[in-house]
Structure formats: structure tokens, C-alpha cells
C-alpha positions in Angstrom: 19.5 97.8 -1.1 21.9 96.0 1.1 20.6 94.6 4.4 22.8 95.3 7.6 20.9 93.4 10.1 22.1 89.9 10.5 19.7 86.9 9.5 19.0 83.9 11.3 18.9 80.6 9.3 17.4 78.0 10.1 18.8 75.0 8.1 17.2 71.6 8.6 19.5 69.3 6.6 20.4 66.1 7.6 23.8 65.1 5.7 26.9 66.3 7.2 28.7 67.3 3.8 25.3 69.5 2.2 25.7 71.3 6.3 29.6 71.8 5.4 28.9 73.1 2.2 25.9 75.4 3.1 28.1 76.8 5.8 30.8 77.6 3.5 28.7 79.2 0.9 26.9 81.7 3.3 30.1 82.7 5.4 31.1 83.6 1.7 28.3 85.8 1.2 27.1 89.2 1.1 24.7 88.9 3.7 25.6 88.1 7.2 24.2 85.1 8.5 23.4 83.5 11.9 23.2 79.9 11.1 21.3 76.9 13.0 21.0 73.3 12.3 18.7 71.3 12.9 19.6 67.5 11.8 15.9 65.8 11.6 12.0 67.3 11.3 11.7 66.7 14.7 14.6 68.7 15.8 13.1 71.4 13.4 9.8 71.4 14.9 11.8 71.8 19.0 13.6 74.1 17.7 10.7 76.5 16.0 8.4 75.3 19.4 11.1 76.1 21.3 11.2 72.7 23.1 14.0 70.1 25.1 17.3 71.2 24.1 15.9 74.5 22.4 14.2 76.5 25.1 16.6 79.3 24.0 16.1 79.0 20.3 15.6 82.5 18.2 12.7 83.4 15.8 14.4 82.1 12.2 14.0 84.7 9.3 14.7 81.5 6.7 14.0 78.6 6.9 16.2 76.1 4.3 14.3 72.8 4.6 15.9 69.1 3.1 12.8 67.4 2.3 13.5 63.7 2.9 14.6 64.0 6.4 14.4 61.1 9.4 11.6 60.8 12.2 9.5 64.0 10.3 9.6 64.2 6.9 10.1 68.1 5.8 6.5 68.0 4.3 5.6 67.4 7.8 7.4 70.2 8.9 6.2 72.6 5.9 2.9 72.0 6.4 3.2 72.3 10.4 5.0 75.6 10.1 2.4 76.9 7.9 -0.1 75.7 10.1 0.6 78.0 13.1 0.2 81.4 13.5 3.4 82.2 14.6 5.1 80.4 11.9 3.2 80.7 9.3 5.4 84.1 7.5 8.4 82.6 7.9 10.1 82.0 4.3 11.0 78.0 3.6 13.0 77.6 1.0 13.1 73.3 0.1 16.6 72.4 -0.7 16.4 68.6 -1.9 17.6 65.9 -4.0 14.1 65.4 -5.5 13.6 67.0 -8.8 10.0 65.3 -9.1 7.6 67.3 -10.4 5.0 66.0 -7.7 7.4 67.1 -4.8 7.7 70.6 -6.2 4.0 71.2 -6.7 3.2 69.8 -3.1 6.1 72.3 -1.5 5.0 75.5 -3.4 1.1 74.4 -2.3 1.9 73.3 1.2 3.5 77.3 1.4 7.4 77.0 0.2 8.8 80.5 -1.1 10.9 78.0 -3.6 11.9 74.6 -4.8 15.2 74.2 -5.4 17.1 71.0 -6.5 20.5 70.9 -4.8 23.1 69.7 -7.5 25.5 67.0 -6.8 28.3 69.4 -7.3 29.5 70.6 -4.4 30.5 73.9 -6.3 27.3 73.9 -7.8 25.6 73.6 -4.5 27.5 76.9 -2.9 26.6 78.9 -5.9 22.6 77.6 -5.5 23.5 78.9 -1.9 24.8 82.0 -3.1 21.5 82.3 -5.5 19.7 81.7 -2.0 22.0 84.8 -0.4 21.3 87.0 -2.9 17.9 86.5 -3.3 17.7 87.1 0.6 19.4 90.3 -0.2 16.4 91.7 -2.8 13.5 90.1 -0.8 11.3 91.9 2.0 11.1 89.5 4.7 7.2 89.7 5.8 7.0 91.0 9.9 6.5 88.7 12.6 
């Protein structure tokens, strides 16, 4: 069943082409997105807290996390997002470079819905994106 209501993304990605890409891919998409950026982990963690310059920040419904991010790693942010109450049900899906085994095991136990290895292909990467859309589309997002 196709979802109507628009989504808010929150994308924490720090490299300005994988954010031009990612943008591309999901105004491409079936599902309608609201996007937000957030450029380090301690942008994502204002921004979920609702802190400095993101008093006015919405309640994501995904999280797309880059894992090797500056200031706060995204483990940091993974496990701080499944640490709170609040937080906690929000799907995190890792977008990364890593494709060591270690990191993957760590995301799914620290609470990541999936692991995904973004390909150095930027044509590659929107279709991952577009995996990411349509998996978004089949998927019951838990209540807040």
C-alpha cells in the first residue's frame, strides 16, 4: 500500500556530494519526503534534542546515519538515539563507506533497522536510495 503522508528524513551525512545525491534520489521517488541535514553527530543529536539552532526541529520518521562523521561519531549517535525513550523507535538506517564486518555487527546490535554500504557510484548510490524509498514504502513505521 502506498503511503500518502509525507515523511521526515533525517539524513546525517557529512559529504556534500553523498547529500546532493541522496537529495536527488528521493525527490525521484515514490514516496514523498521531507528532507533534513544534519552535517556532524553533534548536529544530529541538537537536532533530535531539539537544541541551539534546532529548537524548531520535527520528530524524524528515518533516520539515514553516515557512520564516520566529525565531533560524534554515528555509533555515538546510534547508541544515544536508542538510549532515550523518545528516540529509541525511530528507524536508523547506516549509510557508510565501511563494509567491515565488525561495523555492521556493532550497527545492527547497537539498534540499526540496516547496514547498508553506499557504492562509489553515484548511480549506484541513488538506486541504494531508491531501495531505501521503497523499502519505506512496505515498512510500518513503529508509533511515537
Amino acid at each position: 500500500m502506498l503511503k500518502t503522508k509525507r515523511i521526515k528524513v533525517l539524513v546525517v551525512e557529512d559529504n556534500p556530494d553523498d547529500e546532493t545525491i541522496i537529495k536527488r534520489a528521493m525527490r525521484k521517488g515514490d514516496v514523498k519526503c521531507d528532507l533534513y541535514f544534519a552535517r556532524d553527530g553533534e548536529e544530529a543529536l541538537d537536532f533530535l534534542s531539539r537544541k541551539n539552532k534546532f529548537v524548531d526541529a520535527p520528530r524524524p520518521d528515518l533516520i539515514l546515519l553516515d557512520l564516520n562523521l566529525p565531533k560524534i561519531s554515528g555509533f555515538e549517535v546510534l547508541d544515544k538515539i536508542k538510549c532515550d525513550d523518545r528516540l529509541r523507535r525511530i528507524p536508523v538506517i547506516v549509510l557508510t563507506i565501511s563494509e567491515r564486518e565488525e561495523d555492521m555487527v556493532k550497527a545492527y546490535d547497537s539498534g540499526a533497522a540496516s547496514f547498508m554500504t553506499k557504492p562509489v557510484d553515484s548511480r549506484d548510490f541513488e538506486r541504494l536510495i531508491e531501495t531505501v524509498q521503497q523499502y519505506w514504502r512496505a515498512a510500518q513505521p513503529p508509533p511515537e
